[in-house]
C-alpha positions in Angstrom: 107.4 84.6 107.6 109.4 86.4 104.8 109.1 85.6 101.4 112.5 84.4 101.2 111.7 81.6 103.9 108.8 80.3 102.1 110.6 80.0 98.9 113.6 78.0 100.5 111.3 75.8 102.0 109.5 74.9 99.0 112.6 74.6 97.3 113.7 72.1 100.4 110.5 70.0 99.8 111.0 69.9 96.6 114.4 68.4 97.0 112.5 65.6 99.4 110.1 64.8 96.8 112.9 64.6 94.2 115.6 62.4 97.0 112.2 60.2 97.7 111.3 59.5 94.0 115.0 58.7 93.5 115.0 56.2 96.4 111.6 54.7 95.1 112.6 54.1 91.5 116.5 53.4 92.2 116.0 51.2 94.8 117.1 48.0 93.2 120.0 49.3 91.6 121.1 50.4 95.5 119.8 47.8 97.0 121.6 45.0 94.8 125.3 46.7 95.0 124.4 46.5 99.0 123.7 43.1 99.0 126.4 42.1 97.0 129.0 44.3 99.3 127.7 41.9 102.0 127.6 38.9 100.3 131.6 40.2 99.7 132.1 40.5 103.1 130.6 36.9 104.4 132.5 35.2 101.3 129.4 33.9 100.1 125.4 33.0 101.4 123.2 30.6 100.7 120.9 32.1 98.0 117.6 31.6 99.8 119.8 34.1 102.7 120.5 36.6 99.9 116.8 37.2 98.9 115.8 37.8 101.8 118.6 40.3 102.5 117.9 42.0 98.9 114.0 42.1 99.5 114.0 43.4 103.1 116.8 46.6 101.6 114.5 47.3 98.8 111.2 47.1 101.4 113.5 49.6 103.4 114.4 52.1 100.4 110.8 52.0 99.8 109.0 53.4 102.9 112.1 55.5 103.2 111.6 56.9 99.6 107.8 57.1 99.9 108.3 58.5 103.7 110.5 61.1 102.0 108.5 61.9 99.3 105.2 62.5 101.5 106.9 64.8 103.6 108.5 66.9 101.1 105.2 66.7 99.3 103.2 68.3 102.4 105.6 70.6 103.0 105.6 72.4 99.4 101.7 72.3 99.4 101.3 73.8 102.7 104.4 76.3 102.1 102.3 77.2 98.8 99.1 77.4 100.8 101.0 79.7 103.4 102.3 82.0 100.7 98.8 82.3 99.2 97.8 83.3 102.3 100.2 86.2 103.3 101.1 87.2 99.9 97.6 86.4 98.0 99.4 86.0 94.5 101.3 83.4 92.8 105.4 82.8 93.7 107.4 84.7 90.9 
């Protein structure tokens, strides 16, 4: 692999560990503006109903964000393992 490769993919997994830790700490904030879209669209719930609906989004946006952040996580430390490898110096 060239050394142009490896540097766009550690610059991909760093943008998933970046869009995961977004997801993870932001999730209320997108969580509540989706619940209250569909509370918008039903014309009202009961609010045991929109609890549930808020907890199970931010549950979602959190093993997506953590699933995100894993991955790109992985990806930059083997990338940076690979390039230690080939190259046998640091990435300047």
């Amino acid at each position: 692999m060239s050394k142009e490769k490896l540097i766009s993919l550690i610059v991909v997994g760093f943008i998933l560990v970046i869009g995961g830790l977004v997801m993870i700490f932001s999730s209320v904030n997108f969580v509540t503006s989706f619940a209250d879209s569909w509370l918008m669209s039903r014309g009202g719930a009961d609010t045991g109903i929109y609890q549930i609906i808020l907890k199970g989004h931010i549950n979602n946006f959190l093993v997506a964000g953590g699933i995100l952040f894993g991955f790109g996580l992985l990806v930059v430390i083997l990338t940076y393992y690979k390039f230690q490898n080939v190259y046998g110096k640091t990435i300047r």
